[in-house]
DOKOLSE-870952 format. One record per residue (C-alpha): x, y negated, z negated. Coordinates in pm, whole numbers, plus 32768, in hexadecimal, padded with zeros to 4 digits. Example, Ala and Ser with C-alpha at 12.3 -4.5 7.8 and 13.67 -1.06 7.14 Angstrom:
BEGIN
84CE81C27CF4/8557806A7D36/
END
This chain:
BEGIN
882273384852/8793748248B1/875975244773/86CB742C4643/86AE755A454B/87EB75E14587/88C3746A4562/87F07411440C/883A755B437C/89AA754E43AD/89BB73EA435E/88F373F4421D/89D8751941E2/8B1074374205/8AAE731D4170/8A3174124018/8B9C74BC403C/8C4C7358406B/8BC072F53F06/8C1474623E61/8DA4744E3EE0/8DAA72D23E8D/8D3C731E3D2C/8E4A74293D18/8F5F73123D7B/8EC572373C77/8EE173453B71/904473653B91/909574613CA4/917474213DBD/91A474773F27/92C1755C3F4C/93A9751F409C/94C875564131/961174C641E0/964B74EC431B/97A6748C43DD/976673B64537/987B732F4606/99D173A1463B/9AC9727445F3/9A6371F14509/99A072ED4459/982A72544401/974572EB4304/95A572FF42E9/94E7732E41D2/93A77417428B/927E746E416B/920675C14124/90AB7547416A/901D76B041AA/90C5776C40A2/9038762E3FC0/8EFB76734051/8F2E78374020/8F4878073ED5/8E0F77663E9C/8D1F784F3FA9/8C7678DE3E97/8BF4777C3E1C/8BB976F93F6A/8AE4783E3FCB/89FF78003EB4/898776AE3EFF/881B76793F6B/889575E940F4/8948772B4142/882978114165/876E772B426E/88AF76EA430E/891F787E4332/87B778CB43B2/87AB778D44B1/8913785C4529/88B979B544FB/88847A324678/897B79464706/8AA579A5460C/8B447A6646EE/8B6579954823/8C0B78AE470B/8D0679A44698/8D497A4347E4/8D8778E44885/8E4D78A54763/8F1E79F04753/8EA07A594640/8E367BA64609/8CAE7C144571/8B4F7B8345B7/8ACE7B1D442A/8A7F79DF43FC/8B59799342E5/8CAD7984438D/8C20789B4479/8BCE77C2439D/8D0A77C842B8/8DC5779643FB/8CEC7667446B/8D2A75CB4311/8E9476064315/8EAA753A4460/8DA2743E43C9/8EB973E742D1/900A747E436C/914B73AA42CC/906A72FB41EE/90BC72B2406D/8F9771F1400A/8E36727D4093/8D61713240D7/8C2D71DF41C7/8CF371704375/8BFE71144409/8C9070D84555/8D5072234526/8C05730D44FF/8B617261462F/8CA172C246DA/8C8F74154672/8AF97437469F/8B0873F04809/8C3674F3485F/8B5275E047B4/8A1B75A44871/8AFA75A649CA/8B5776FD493E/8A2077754918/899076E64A3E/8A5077A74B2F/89BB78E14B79/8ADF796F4C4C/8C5E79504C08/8D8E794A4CD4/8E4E7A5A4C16/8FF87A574C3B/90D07B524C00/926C7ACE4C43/93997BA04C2E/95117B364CA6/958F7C2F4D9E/97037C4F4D7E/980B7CC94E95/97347BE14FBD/97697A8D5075/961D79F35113/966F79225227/9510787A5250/94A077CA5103/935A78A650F0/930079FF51A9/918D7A5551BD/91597BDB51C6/90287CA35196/8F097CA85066/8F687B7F4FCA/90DA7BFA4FC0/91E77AFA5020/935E7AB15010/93C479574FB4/94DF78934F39/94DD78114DC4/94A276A64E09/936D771F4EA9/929C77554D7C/924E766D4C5C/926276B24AF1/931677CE4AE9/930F789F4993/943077D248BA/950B794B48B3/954A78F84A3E/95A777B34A5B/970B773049E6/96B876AD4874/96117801483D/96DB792048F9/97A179614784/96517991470B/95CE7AC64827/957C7BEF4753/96947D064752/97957BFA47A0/97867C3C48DC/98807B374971/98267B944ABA/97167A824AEA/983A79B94B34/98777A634C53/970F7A584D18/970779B74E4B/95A27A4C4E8D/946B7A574DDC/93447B4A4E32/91E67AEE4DF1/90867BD14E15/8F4D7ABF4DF6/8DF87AF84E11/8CA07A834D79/8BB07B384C82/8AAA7B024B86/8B147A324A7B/8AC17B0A4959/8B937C434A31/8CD97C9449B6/8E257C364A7C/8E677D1D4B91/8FC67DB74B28/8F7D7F044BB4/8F307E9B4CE6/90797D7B4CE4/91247EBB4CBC/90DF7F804D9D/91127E804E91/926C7E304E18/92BD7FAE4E2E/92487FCA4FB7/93017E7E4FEB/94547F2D4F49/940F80764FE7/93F67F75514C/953F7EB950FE/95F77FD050C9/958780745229/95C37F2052D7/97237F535286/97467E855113/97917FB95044/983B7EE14F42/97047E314ED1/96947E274D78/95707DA04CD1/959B7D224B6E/950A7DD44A58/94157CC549C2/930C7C5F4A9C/921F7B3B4A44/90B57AF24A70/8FA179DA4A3E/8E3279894A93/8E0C78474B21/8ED8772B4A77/8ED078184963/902378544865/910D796F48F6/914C7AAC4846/92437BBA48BC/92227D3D4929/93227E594956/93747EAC4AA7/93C580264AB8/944B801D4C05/95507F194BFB/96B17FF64C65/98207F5C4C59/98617E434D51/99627EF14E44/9A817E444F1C/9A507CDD4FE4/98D87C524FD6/984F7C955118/97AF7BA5520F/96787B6A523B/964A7A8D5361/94F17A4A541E/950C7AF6554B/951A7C25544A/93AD7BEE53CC/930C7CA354F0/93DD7DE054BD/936D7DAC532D/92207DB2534D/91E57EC45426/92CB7FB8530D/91F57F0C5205/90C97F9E52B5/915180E65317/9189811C51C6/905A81005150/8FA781B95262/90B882E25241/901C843651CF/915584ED51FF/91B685E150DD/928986FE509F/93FF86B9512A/93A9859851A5/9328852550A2/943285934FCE/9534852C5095/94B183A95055/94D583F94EFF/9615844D4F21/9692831F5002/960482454EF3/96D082A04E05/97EB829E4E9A/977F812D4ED9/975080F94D7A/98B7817F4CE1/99DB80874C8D/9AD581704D1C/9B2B82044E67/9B9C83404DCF/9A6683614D01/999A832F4E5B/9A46842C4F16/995385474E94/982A84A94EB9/985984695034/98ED85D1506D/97BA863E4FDF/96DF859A50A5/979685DE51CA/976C87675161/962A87685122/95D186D652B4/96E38799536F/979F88BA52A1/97408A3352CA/97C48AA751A1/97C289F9500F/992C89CE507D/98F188D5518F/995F89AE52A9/991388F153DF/98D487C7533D/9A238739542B/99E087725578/987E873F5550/98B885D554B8/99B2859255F4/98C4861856F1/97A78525565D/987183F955E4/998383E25719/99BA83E1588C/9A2F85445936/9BAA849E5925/9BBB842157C9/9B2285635715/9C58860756C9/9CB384C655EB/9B5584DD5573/9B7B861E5508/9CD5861F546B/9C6184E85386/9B3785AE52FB/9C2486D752C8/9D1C85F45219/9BED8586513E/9BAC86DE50F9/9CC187385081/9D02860F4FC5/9BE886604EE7/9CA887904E87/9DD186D44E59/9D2385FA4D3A/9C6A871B4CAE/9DA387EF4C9E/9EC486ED4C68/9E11858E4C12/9EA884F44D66/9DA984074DD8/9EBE83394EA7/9E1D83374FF0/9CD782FC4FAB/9CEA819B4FF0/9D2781C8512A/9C3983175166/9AFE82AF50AE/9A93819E5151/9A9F828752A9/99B3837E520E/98CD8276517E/98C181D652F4/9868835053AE/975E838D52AC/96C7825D52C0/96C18252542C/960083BA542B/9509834752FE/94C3824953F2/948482EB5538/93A183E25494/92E482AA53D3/92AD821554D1/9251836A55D3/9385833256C7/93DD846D563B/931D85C655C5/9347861F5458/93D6875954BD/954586C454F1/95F288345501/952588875638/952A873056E1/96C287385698/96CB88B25707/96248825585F/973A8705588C/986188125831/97C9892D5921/978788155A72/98E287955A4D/999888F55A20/99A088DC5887/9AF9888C5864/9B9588555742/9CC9877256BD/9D8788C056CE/9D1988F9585D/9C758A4D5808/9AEF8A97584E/9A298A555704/98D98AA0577C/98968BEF57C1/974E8CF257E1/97298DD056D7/967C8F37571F/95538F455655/94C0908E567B/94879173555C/952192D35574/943893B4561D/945D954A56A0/949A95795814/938F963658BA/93AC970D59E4/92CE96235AA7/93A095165A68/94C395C95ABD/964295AC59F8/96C7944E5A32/97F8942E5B31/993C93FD5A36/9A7B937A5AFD/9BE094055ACD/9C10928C5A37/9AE192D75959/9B58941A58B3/9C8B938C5862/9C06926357C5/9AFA934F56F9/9C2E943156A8/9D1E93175631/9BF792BA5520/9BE9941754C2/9AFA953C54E7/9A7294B65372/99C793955405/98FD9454553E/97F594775411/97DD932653CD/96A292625480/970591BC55DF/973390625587/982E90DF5450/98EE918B556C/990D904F5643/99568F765507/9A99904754ED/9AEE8FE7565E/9A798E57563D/9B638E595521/9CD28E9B559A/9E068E7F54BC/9EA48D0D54AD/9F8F8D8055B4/9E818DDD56AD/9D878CCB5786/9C318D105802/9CBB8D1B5962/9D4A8E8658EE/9BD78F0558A2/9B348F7D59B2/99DD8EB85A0D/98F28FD15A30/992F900E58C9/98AC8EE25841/97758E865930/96278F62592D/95ED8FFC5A46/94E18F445B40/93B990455BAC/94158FFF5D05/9590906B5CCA/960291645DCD/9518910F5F04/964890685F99/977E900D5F56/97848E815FBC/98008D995ECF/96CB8C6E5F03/95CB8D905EA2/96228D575D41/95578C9C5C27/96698BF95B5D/97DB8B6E5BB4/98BE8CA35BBA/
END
């Protein structure tokens, strides 16, 4: 016995509140209790007593005895290790020591002073209070996942394990209690994986839940980049300090589970650490950023169709040149393919493209099935090259670079990538002498119409770039759509030029 002060104060106080309660059963009063149904076939009943509601209604009494004073100041700085370890919430004195007496006489209908029952007690309470760290746990089931080796061992006290892993669970997860989960969330039936953040602290700190949850987010955000986009956590996470009772927290990031659970096998715990880390070292923001969002939830809907969006988006905000995703196709084929398979490439994003019309117009979300899970597998393969630096954040360039080296065709076998002229409009001086204009020229300039020779140069060239449906860019002539080198004119051979012509 550590503490003599502290194990006469609360036994005087039990022993003083033993006499008050057994006076109250002598004067009449009864323990109230209730029935409960065990057993299945045949049904069996038990009577269990109402000992702490017995013992609520007579606080008042029991606070005024003389014991309770030198038993709430023997507890007074150590209250809340009690309560925490407990799962209670608070640091007074006063609940601790209603609790303590409630367990000093739990399912009891006569109050004769247990002895061997407050030594019990008294020595869990000094281990308690002797410990001056705590191995915290924070548990929540991940849904839409198979773990192949019974326990996975991550980073910062992060791991992955399988259910019969961990002892005493919280009642709501195992199979008495899963009726029980709050929100009736009948989806606890379903884990096959349970996710658990551990670490020690102080015992009179608080449970680290904002720290559990962050680490559950990068280790969703990881998952879903490995390639297990269905994965869900469930809403209610639990938590304890030490051997302490469990209480639950909301999740906020939990998502839908999506289609079959994916597989997590061992060989893949390599690969998941290293995204686990590259998430938390990434400082990209902006599109990139953004684009994560995005990808996420898609992740997180229940439908294909409602996904289809969120991925476009994403998709946009890396590749497109315009709000309306123009070059968003070729540029995904030229990252996410080989030079044979982009036209495929490209014609499946353009299907997904306009699919999304076709639901936004007309409600027809039949192919997404078969779409949606394409577009979540390109934009998780870029997410992931740029995470991890294979490829610069600047995916338009980079995919510009591919298109231009291998001739920038397209699923349509017409040039895609072309140079733009850039200049501003400027006057002509003498010095500089009037520009040579071909025969070809003038007739181009003429077939716009003499209106446009006011408009600035790269208006001008705009109107040839863009030909009518029925034209191809093999009708426009290539001096009209590439600015002029300095060195243009010095010769006339072919290899003297800056850029594929």
């Amino acid at each position: 016995m550590r503490d003599r002060r502290l194990h006469d104060a609360l036994r005087t106080f039990g022993v003083e509140a033993a006499g008050l309660l057994t006076e109250e059963v002598r004067d009449g009063e009864e323990v109230p209790f209730v029935i409960e149904e065990r057993g299945t076939h045949p049904v069996l009943y038990r009577y269990s007593p109402l000992t702490a509601e017995f013992i609520a209604l007579r606080w008042s009494a029991l606070h005024r005895l003389p014991s309770y004073g030198s038993a709430a100041l023997a507890l007074e700085s150590r209250a809340g290790i009690y309560l925490r370890l407990r799962g209670l919430p608070g640091d007074d004195p006063e609940p601790a020591l209603r609790d303590f007496l409630e367990r000093l006489y739990d399912e009891s209908t006569t109050f004769a002073f247990p002895e061997e029952r407050f030594d019990e007690l008294y020595a869990e309470l000094e281990r308690m209070l002797a410990q001056a760290t705590l191995r915290a746990t924070v548990i929540a089931p991940i849904h839409g996942l198979e773990l192949q080796p019974p326990r996975m061992e991550l980073e910062d006290g992060l791991s992955l394990l399988q259910p019969g892993e961990l002892s005493n669970l919280p009642e709501a997860l195992t199979a008495s209690g899963e009726s029980r989960q709050a929100g009736g969330d009948d989806a606890v039936s379903r884990a096959t994986v349970m996710c658990a953040f551990e670490t020690d602290l102080p015992s009179d700190a608080p449970l680290p839940l904002p720290e559990a949850r962050a680490q559950f987010r990068d280790l969703l955000s990881a998952l879903r980049l490995a390639g297990a986009g269905g994965v869900a956590f469930s809403p209610i996470a639990w938590a304890r300090a030490g051997e302490g009772v469990w209480h639950p927290s909301p999740l906020t990031h939990s998502g839908e589970p999506g289609r079959e659970p994916w597989r997590l096998a061992t060989e893949d715990e390599a690969e998941l650490r290293e995204l686990l880390g590259v998430i938390a070292r990434s400082r990209h923001a902006g599109a990139v950023r953004w684009a994560l969002d995005r990808f996420e939830m898609g992740c997180a809907r229940a439908l294909d169709a409602e996904a289809l969006t969120d991925y476009l988006l994403g998709l946009r905000a890396l590749l497109a040149d315009d709000a309306g995703g123009a070059g968003v196709p070729l540029r995904v084929a030229a990252l996410c393919a080989g030079t044979g398979e982009r036209p495929v490439v490209q014609r499946r994003v353009e299907l997904a493209l306009e699919l999304e019309r076709s639901i936004v117009e007309a409600g027809d979300a039949s192919d997404a099935e078969a779409l949606v899970p394409e577009l979540e597998q390109y934009l998780r393969a870029l997410l992931r090259d740029v995470l991890c630096g294979y490829l610069d954040a600047d995916l338009k360039a980079t995919a510009d670079d591919l298109l231009l080296a291998t001739g920038g065709q397209s699923a349509g076998g017409r040039e895609e990538i072309r140079a733009h002229d850039t200049r501003a409009t400027r006057p002509v001086t003498e010095a500089a002498g009037e520009p040579d204009v071909s025969d070809a020229d003038t007739r181009e300039l003429e077939a716009i119409g003499a209106d446009r020779l006011e408009q600035p140069a790269e208006a001008a060239v705009a109107q040839v770039e863009r030909p009518e449906a029925s034209e191809t860019v093999a009708d426009v002539p290539a001096e009209a759509a590439v600015t002029p080198c300095a060195d243009w004119g010095f010769d006339e051979d072919a290899d003297s030029y800056s850029a594929p012509v």
